[in-house]
N, C-alpha and C positions, 0 to 999 in steps of 0.2 A: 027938685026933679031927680028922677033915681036913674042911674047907669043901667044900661044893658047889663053890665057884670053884677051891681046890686041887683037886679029883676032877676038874675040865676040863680043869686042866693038865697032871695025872699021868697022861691018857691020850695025851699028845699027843708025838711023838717029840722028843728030846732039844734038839735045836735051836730048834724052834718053842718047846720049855719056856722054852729063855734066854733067847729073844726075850720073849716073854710078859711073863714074869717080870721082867726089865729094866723094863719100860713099866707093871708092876705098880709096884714099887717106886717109879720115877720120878713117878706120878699121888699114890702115898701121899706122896711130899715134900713134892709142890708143893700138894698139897688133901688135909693132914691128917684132916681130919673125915667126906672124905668114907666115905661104906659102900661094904661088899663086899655083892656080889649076882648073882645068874643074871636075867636078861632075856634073854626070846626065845631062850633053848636058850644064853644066851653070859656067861662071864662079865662085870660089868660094876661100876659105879661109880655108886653116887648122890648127889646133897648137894642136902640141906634138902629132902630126900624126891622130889627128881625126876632125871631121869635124867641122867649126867655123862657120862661114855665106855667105850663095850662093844668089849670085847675078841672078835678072835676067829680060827680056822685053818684050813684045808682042805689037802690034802695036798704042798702047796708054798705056799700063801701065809699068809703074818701078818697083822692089819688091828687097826685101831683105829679106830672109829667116834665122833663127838662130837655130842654136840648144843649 
């Protein structure tokens, strides 16, 4: 069964997936604990229930947002 956050990824063309997914990976290293989650239409990242960093893609660009 796939995540809301996988279902973002899996519509998103092949590259921007790597990308994603790279910086997916790299946020679960470094901040084990934190959760997976959708905010604001985008997949995204919480810890200790508040907001960490939202991922997201448009049809040329990558982005990672942080609070």
């Amino acid at each position: 069964m796939s995540s809301p956050f996988d279902e973002y990824l899996g519509a998103l063309p092949k590259a921007q997936q790597a990308a994603l997914q790279k910086l997916r990976r790299v946020i679960q290293a470094v901040v084990p604990e934190a959760e997976e989650a959708i905010s604001y239409q985008l997949p995204a990242f919480r810890f200790e229930g508040k907001p960490l960093v939202a991922l997201g893609a448009s049809r040329e660009h990558c982005a990672s947002c942080t609070r």
